[in-house]
FILUMGU-977120 format. One line per field, with one value per residue (C-alpha): x negated, y negated, z; residue in one letter. Coordinates in Angstrom, 3 decimals. Layout:
east [X;...]
north [Y;...]
up [Z;...]
residu [a;...]
//
This chain:
east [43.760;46.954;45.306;43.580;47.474;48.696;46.233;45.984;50.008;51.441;49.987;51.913;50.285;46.482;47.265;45.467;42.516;39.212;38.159;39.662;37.664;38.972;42.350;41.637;40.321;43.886;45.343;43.742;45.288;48.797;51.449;54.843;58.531;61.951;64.479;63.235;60.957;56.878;54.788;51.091;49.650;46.252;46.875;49.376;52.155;55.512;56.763;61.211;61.389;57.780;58.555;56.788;58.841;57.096;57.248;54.808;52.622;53.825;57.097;55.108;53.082;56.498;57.440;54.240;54.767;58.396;58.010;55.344;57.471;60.606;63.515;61.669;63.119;60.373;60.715;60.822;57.916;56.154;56.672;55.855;52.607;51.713;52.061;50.681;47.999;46.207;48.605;51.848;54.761;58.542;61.529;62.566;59.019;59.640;63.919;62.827;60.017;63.287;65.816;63.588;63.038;66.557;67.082;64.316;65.451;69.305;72.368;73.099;71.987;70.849;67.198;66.848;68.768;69.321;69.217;71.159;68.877;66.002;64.864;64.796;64.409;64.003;66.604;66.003;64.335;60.856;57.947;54.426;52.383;48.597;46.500;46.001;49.558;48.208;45.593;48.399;50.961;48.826;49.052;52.895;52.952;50.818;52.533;55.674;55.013;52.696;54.068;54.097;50.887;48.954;51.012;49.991;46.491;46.403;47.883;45.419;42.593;42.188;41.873;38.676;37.240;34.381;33.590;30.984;31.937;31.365;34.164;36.673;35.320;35.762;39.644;40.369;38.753;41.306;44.580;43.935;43.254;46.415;48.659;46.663;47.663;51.053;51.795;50.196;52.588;55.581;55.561;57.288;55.292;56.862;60.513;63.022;63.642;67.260;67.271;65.792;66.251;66.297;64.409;65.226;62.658;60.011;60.837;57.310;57.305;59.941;62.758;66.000;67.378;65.217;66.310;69.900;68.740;66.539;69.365;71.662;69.074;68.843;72.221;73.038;70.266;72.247;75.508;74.225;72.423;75.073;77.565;74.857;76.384;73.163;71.308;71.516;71.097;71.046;73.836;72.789;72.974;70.351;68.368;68.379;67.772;64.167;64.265;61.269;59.533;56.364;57.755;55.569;57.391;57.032;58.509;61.194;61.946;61.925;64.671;66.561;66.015;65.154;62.404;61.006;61.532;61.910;60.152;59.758;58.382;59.804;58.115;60.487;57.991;61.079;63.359;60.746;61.164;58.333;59.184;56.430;58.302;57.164;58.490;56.747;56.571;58.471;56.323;53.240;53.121;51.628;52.753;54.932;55.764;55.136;56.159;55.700;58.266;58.615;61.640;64.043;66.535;69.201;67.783;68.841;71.044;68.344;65.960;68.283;69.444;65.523;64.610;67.287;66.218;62.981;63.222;65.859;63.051;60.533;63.066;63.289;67.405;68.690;71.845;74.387;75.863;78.810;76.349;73.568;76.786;77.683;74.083;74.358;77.663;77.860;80.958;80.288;78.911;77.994;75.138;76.662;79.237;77.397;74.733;77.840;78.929;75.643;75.653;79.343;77.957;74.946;77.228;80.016;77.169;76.161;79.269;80.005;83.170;81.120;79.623;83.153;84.522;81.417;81.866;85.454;83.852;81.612;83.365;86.479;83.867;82.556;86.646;86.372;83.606;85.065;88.700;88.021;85.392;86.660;83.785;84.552;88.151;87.397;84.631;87.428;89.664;86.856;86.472;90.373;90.576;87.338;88.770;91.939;90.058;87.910;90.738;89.681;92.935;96.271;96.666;99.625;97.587;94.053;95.774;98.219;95.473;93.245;96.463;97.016;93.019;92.603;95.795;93.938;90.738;92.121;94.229;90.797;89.081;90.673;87.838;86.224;85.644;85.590;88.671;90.405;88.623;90.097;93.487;93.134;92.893;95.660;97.968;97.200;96.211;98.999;101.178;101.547;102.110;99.743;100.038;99.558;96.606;95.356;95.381;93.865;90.527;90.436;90.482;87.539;85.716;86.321;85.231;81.825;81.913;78.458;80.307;79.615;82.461;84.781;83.825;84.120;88.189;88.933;87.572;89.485;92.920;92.184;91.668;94.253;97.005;95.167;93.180;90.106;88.366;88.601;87.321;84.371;83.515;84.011;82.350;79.578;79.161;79.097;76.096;74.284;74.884;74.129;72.476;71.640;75.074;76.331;79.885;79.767;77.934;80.489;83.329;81.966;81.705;85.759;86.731;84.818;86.774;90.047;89.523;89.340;85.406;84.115;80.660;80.228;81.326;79.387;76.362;77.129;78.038;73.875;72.729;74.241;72.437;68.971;69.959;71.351;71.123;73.144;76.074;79.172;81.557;78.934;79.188;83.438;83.308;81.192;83.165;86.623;85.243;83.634;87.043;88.595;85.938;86.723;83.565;84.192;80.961;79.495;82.065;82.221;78.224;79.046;81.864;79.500;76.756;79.376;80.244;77.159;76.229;79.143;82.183;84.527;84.287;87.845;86.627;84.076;87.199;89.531;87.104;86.615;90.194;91.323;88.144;89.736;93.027;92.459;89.858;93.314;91.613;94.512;93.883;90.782;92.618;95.740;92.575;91.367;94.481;95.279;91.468;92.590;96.529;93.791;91.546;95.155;95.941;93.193;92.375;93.973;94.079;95.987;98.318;97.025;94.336;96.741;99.148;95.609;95.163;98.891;98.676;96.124;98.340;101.118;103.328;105.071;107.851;104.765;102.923;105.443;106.491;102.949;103.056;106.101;104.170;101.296;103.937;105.599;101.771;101.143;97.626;99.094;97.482;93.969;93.651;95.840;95.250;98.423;98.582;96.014;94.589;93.838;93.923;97.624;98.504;100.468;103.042;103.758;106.488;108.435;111.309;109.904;106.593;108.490;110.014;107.643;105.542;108.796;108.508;105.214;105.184;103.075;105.978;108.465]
north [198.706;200.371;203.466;203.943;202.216;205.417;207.669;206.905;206.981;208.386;210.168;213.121;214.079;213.306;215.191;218.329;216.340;216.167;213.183;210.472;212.134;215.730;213.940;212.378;215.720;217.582;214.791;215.311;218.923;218.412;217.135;216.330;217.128;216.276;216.609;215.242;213.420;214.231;212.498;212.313;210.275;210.606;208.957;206.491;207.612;208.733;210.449;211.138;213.969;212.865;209.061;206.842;205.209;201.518;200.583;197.672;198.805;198.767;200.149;203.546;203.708;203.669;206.469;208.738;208.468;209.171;212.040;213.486;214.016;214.586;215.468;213.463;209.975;207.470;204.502;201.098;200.357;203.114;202.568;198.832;199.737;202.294;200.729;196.710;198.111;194.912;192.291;190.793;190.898;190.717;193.761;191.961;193.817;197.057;196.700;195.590;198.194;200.526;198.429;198.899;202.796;202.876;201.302;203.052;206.475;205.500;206.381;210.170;212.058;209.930;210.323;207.787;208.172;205.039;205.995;202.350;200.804;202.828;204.006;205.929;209.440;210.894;213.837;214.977;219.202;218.437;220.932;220.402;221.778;222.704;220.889;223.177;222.443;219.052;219.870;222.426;219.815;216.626;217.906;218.377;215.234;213.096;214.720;213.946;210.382;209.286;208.262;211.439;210.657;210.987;214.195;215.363;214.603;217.362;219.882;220.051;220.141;224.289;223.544;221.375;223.697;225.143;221.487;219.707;218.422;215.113;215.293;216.588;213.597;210.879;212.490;212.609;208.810;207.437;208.904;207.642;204.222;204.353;205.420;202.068;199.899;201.611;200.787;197.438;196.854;197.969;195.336;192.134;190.496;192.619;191.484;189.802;190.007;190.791;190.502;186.985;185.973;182.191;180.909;177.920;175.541;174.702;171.407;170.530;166.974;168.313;165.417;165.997;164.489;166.455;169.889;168.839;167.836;171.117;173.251;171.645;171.870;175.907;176.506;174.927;177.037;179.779;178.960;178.303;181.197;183.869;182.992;184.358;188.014;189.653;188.280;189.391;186.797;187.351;185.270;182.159;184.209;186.974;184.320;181.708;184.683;183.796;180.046;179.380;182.864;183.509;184.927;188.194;188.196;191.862;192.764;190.245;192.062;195.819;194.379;192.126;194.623;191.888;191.735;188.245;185.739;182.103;180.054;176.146;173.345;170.123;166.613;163.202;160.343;157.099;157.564;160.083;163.606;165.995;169.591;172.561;175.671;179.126;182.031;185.646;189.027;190.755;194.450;192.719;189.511;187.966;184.630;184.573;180.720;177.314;173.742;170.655;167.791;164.435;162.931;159.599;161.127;159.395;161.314;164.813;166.293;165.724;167.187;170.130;170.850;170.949;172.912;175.450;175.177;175.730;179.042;180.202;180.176;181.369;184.550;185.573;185.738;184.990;182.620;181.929;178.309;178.669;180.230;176.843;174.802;176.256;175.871;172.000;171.838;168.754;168.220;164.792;161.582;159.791;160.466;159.266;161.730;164.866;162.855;163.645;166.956;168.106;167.269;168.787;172.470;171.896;171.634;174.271;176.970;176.860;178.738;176.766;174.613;171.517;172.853;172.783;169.355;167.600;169.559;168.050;164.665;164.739;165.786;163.621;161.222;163.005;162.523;158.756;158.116;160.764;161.566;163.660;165.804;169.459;170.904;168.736;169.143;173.213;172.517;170.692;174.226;176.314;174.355;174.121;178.031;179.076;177.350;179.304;182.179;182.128;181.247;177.858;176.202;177.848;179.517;177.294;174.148;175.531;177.744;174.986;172.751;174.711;175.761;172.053;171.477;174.818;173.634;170.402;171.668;173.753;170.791;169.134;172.322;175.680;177.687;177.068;180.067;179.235;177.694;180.814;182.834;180.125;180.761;184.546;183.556;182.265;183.741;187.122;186.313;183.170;183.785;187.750;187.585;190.365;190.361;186.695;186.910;189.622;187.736;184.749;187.563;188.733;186.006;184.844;188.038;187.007;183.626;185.234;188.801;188.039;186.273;188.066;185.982;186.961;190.847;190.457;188.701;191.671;194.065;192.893;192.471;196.105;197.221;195.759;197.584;200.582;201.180;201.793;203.553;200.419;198.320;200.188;200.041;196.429;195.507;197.411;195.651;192.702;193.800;194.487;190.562;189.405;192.969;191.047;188.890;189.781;189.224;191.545;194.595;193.943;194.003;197.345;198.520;197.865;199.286;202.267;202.470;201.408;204.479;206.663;207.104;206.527;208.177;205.186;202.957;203.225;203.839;200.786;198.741;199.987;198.404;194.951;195.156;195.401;191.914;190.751;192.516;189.969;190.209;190.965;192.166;194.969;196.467;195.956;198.023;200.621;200.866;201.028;204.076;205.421;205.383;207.058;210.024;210.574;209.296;206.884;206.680;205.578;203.135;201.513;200.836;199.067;196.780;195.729;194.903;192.623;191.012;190.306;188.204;186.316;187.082;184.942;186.344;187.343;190.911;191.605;191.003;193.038;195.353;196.539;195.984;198.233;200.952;200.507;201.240;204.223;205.474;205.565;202.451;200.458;197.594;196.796;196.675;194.400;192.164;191.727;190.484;188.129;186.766;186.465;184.715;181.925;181.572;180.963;177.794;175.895;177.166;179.485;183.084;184.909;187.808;190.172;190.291;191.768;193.722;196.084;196.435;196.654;199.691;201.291;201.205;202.759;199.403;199.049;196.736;194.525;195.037;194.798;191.705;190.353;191.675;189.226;186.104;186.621;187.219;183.579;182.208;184.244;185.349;188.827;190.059;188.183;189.427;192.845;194.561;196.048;198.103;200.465;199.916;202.891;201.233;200.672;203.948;204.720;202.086;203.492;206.240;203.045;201.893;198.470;199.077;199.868;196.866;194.740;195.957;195.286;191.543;191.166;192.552;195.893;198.311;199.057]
up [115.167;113.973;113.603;117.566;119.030;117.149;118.739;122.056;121.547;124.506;127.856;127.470;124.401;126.526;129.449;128.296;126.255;127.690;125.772;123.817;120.821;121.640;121.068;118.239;116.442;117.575;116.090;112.565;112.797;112.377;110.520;111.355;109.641;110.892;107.947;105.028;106.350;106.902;108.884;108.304;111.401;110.158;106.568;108.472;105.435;105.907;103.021;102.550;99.646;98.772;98.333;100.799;102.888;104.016;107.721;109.431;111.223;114.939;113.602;112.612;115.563;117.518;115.329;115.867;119.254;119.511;116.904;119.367;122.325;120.600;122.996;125.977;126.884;126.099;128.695;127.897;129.680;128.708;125.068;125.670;127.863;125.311;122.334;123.212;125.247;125.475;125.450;126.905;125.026;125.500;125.048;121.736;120.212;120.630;119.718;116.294;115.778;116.584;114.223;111.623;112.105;112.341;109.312;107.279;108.071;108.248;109.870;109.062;110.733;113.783;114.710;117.306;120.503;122.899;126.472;127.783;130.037;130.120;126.815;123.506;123.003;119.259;118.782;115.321;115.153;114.737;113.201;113.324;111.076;110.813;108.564;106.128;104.740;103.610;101.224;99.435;98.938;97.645;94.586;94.733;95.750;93.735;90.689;91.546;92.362;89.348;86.012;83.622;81.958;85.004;85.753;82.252;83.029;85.731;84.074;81.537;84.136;82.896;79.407;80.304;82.258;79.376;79.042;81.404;84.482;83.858;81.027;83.962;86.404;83.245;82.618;86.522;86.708;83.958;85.502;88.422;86.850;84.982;88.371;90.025;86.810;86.855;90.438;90.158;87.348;89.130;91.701;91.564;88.819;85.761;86.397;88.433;92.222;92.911;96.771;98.569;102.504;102.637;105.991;107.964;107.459;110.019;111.205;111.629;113.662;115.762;114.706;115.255;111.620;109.974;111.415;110.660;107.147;106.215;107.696;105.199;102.492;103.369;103.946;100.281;98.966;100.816;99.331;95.610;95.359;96.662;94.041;91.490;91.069;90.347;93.025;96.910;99.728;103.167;105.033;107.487;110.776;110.071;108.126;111.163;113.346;112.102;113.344;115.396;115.223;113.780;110.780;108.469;104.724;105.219;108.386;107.494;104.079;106.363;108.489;106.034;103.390;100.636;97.637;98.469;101.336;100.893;103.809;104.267;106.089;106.204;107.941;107.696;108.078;108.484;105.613;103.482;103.931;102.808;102.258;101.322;100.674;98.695;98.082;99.152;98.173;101.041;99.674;100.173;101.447;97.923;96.922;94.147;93.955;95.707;95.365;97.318;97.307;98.952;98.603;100.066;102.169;100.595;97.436;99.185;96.610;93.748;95.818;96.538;92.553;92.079;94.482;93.572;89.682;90.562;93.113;90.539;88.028;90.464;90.677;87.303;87.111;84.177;84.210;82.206;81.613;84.127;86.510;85.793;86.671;90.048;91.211;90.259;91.540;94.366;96.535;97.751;95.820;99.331;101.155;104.197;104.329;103.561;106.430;108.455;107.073;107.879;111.467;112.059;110.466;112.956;115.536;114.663;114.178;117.746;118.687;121.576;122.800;122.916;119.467;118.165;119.472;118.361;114.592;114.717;115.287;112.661;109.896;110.677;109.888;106.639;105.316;106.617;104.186;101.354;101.369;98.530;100.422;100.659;102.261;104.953;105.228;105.473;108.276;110.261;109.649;110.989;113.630;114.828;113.985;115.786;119.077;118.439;118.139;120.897;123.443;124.055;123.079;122.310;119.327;118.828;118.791;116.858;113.939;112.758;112.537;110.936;108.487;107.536;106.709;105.309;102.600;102.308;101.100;99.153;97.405;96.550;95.602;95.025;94.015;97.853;99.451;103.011;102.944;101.484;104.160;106.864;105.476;105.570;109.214;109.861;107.819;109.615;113.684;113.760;111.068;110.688;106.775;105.901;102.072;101.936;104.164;102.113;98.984;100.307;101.189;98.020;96.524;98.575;97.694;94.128;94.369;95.861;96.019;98.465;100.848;104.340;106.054;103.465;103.515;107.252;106.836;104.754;107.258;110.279;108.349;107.377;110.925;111.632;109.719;110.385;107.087;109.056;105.802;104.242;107.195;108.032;103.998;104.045;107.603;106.140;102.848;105.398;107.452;103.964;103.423;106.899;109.198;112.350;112.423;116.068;115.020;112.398;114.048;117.035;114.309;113.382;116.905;117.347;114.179;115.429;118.487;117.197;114.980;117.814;117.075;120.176;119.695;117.255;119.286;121.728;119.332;116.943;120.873;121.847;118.720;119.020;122.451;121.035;119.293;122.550;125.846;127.535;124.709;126.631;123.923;123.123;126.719;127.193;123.742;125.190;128.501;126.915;124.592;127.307;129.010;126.037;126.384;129.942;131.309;133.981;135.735;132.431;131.643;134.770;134.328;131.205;132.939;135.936;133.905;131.897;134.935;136.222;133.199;133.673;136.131;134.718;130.750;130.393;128.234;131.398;133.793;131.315;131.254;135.143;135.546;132.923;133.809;137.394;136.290;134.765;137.334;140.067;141.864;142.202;144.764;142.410;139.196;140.962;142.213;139.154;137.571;140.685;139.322;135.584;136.565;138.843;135.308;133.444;135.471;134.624;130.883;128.005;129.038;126.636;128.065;126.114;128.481;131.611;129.665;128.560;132.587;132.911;130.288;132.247;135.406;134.054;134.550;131.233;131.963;133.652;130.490;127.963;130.113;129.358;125.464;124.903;126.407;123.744;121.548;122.390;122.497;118.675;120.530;120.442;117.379;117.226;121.134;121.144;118.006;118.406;116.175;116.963;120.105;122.203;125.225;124.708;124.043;126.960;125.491;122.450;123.353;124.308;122.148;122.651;121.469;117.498;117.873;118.917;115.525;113.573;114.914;113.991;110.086;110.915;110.922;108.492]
residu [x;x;x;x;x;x;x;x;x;x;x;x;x;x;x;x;x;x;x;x;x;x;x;x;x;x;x;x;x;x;x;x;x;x;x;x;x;x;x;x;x;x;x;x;x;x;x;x;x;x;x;x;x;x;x;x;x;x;x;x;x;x;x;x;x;x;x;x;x;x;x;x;x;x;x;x;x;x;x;x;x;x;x;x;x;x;x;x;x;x;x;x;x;x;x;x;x;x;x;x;x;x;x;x;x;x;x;x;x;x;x;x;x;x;x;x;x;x;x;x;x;x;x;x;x;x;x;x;x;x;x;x;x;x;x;x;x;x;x;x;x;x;x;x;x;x;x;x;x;x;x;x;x;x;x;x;x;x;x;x;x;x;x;x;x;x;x;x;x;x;x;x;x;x;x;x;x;x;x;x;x;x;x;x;x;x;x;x;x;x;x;x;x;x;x;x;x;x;x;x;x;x;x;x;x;x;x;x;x;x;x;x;x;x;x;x;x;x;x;x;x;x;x;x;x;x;x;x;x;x;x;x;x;x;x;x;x;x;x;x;x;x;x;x;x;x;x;x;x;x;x;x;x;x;x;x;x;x;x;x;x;x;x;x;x;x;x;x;x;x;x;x;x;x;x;x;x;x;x;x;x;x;x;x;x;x;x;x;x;x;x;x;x;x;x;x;x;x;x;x;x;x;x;x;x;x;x;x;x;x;x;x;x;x;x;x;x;x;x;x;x;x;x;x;x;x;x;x;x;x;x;x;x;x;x;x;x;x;x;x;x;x;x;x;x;x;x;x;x;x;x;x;x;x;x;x;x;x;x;x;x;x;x;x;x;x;x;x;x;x;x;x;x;x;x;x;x;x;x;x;x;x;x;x;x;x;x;x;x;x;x;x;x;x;x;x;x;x;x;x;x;x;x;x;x;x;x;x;x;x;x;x;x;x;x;x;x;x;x;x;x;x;x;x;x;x;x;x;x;x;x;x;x;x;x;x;x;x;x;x;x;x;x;x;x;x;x;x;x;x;x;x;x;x;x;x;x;x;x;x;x;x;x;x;x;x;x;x;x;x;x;x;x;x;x;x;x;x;x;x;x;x;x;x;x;x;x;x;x;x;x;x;x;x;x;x;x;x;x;x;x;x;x;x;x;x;x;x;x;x;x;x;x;x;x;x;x;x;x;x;x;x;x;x;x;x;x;x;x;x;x;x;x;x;x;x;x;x;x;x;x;x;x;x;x;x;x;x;x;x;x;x;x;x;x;x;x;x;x;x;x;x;x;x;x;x;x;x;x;x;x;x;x;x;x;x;x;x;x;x;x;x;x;x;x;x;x;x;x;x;x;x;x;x;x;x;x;x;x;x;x;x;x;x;x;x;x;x;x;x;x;x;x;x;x;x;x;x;x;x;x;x;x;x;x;x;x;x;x;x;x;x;x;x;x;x;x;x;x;x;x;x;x;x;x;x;x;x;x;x;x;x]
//
């Protein structure tokens, strides 16, 4: 099936066929190079410096067909229409066929262009090459990718050659049986799997409690697991990515890039709760291990220590005694509370204001039932912080909360890493102490140097001061932990642009939008670096298409008003900030947010003005990046603008 989607790939390359079997014989003629890449449609392999590189299916038909009209945009629809001949499917498809190219031939150079709102065009130099080429290199090739007795077996091919032929057939025969038993050998089953992505859990009868309840179970197989250090696991955001989705070990391993995936099912018949779970070969989709428990609720951490033994063992990693002890290691004796604990981390992962109050609820009554329970105390941080954060209270109220339960936690538990990361928080955006806030991320990093959230702290502190090096490296080592986190490929995105790299800005700002097309900070990153490069007609796009997803988001309004500012169109700009004072009287609008428009006027005593009223509010730094903000510029000739960074710990 594969095979005629690839052939019939696109109707430029039919337009001069006479048949759909004249096609198919061109097709057989050629082969395909682009760097070090070659691309063999006909043997469905693509080969990097003669390894093969693996790709699912649909992913490589997308490739043929972008590889055959390289340097032509490929629509959308076309690639859609193309490519799902016979059946109905949605955008999401075809942006993960291109995540995974991506991702597969990486980052440097850049093969795959994105053409916002219409399509993709591939950009690498392409060569095709007659077929001959094939039967010249095979031999090359299987050489070089066959264990040296096999490549020994070849070469002595001549000195056989006065014997009979059925001697050369029976010496051919057995190196190729010992490549098969090499490769077969080579897979999973001869030693331990370093890289797992842990799946929500199917909740299979559809009850609330026992989503809540397999969440927790996952995200505590999430947490145990990561502080192994020689064993990668994907964070909960790209994991839960998965919840709901008809989910292929394989293609999840491609985008995750992990050796096996954990996957579960979980049914709660009154107070029993039945889980199936296994664990899969991401290069094949062979089972590796399975297990079937049914369990008392009440009996949840039990049932969590074994199921964590148990995968551990599945995985081959060998532990030590301190590392046997972490993965045992409980925070709560009452099931009530961590009941409760669950619920508030169902609710404070949804992101959401309500999300947030309703996490402060529930984990105020976690501590009710468990003083003692740190987890609980740094869940009520997050929660006070992330409403800081997100400009839903004043960063006056939410950081000194989230300081005093941060300190608590940290009082029952020192060694809890999302605590440290909370305090890392606030000790940069509310408090401006830089080297304390530094220490507190490092010292999350080396409580669990696989931490994404931790990687990410460090990253944006680093920003920050303007060691942008350093930040990409770390917001990297994030996305390794956690690829299809939206916060963290947006946190790239800025540090791009803060950097003054606006080409990867806007490139890193395209790729959050295959994720999420409607994901406004992805487009007011774009715009602003579009603005930076001097071209207005493409930033302005950006900014309306922010605003029409949601014309009161205060980085769409920013946006326009600050691409109107620049653009000379005045009256727009001051009507934008007459909409953004309105917003202020009836909920948090930081000032940050008009002294950027402000800046792009040319008003600095209205800006700095504005600058001074974030700095009363302390939302100046988690809003302004002051330091090294672009957009800002114009500001920084100012005697002010020295002093301002004196005030705030980033000058000297």
């Amino acid at each position: 099936m594969g095979e005629e989607t690839g052939r019939r790939s696109s109707s430029r390359d039919l337009d001069d066929s006479s048949s759909v079997a004249e096609s198919r014989n061109r097709e057989t003629r050629h082969l395909y190079e682009f760097g070090p890449y070659r691309l063999d449609p006909t043997e469905r392999k693509l080969l990097h410096n003669n390894q093969i590189v693996e790709l699912p299916p649909k992913a490589f038909d997308t490739l043929v067909l972008m590889v055959r009209n390289s340097g032509h945009l490929m629509e959308k629809d076309e690639l859609i229409r193309t490519l799902w001949p016979d059946s109905f499917v949605e955008e999401g498809s075809l942006s993960n066929s291109i995540f995974l190219l991506r991702k597969a031939l990486g980052e440097d150079p850049q093969y795959i262009e994105t053409v916002p709102k219409r399509g993709y065009r591939f950009v690498g130099a392409v060569r095709c090459l007659p077929d001959e080429v094939r039967g010249h290199r095979e031999v090359a090739q299987f050489q070089a990718s066959r264990p040296a007795i096999v490549a020994a077996a070849v070469e002595a091919l001549p000195l056989w050659r006065s014997r009979a032929v059925g001697g050369i057939a029976a010496l051919v025969l057995f190196a190729l049986l010992v490549a098969g038993w090499y490769y077969r050998s080579a897979g999973l089953s001869g030693g331990a799997i370093h890289s797992v992505a842990v799946l929500p859990f199917e909740n299979a009868n559809g009850d609330p409690t026992a989503e809540y309840l397999g969440d927790g179970i996952v995200e505590s197989l999430i947490n145990s697991l990561a502080q192994l250090p020689n064993l990668k696991i994907i964070s909960r955001d790209s994991a839960f990515h998965y919840r709901g989705k008809e989910t292929d070990a394989q293609t999840v391993g491609q985008v995750l890039g992990v050796q096996a995936v954990f996957k579960g099912r979980v049914v709660q018949h009154g107070d029993t709760l039945t889980i199936s779970a296994e664990l899969i070969d991401a290069h094949d989709n062979s089972h590796i291990w399975g297990q079937q428990y049914s369990r008392k609720a009440s009996d949840i951490f039990a049932l969590q220590e074994e199921i964590a033994k148990e995968m551990t063992a599945a995985l081959r990693v060998p532990l030590t005694g301190e590392e046997e002890k972490r993965l045992r290691k409980t925070y709560t004796a009452s099931p009530e509370a961590y009941d409760d604990y669950l619920k508030g981390r169902y609710w404070w992962n949804k992101q959401t204001e309500e999300g947030f109050r309703k996490g402060i609820e529930y984990f105020e009554r976690a501590i009710a039932k468990d003083p003692a329970y740190a987890l609980a105390h740094a869940g009520l941080a997050d929660c006070y912080i992330s409403l800081a954060s997100s400009g839903l209270v004043s960063a006056n109220e939410g950081y000194s909360k989230g300081r005093e339960w941060a300190h608590e936690a940290l009082k029952l538990d020192d060694t809890l890493v999302e605590a440290h990361v909370s305090l890392a928080s606030v000790k940069t955006d509310y408090e401006w102490d830089w080297v304390e806030g530094e220490k507190e991320a490092l010292r999350a990093i080396e409580l669990n140097p696989n931490d994404a959230a931790a990687r990410a702290a460090h990253a944006e502190l680093s920003w920050t001061m303007g060691r942008f090096d350093e930040s990409i490296q770390e917001s990297k080592r994030a996305l390794e932990l956690d690829p299809l986190s939206i916060n963290y490929n947006t946190a790239l995105a800025f540090t791009f642009f803060l950097a003054r790299r606006y080409d990867q800005a806007t490139e890193q700002g395209a790729k959050i939008l295959e994720l999420d097309p409607k994901f406004i900070p992805a487009y007011y990153v774009r715009g602003v670096a579009y603005v930076k490069k001097s071209m207005y007609k493409e930033a302005m796009a950006e900014f309306e298409k922010a605003v029409s997803i949601s014309a009161d988001d205060l980085a769409a309004l920013t946006g326009q008003g600050y691409g109107y500012a620049v653009t000379g169109r005045r009256a727009d700009a001051e009507k934008v900030l007459a909409r953004l004072n309105e917003l202020s009287k009836r909920e948090f609008v930081s000032p940050v947010w008009m002294a950027k428009i402000y800046s792009g006027l040319g008003e600095k005593d209205k800006a700095f003005e504005s600058l001074e009223r974030a700095y009363e509010d302390r939302s100046i730094v988690s809003v302004a990046y002051i330091k090294t903000n672009p957009m800002l510029d114009p500001l920084r000739s100012d005697p002010r603008y020295a002093e301002l960074l004196h005030r705030l710990n980033l000058q000297p």
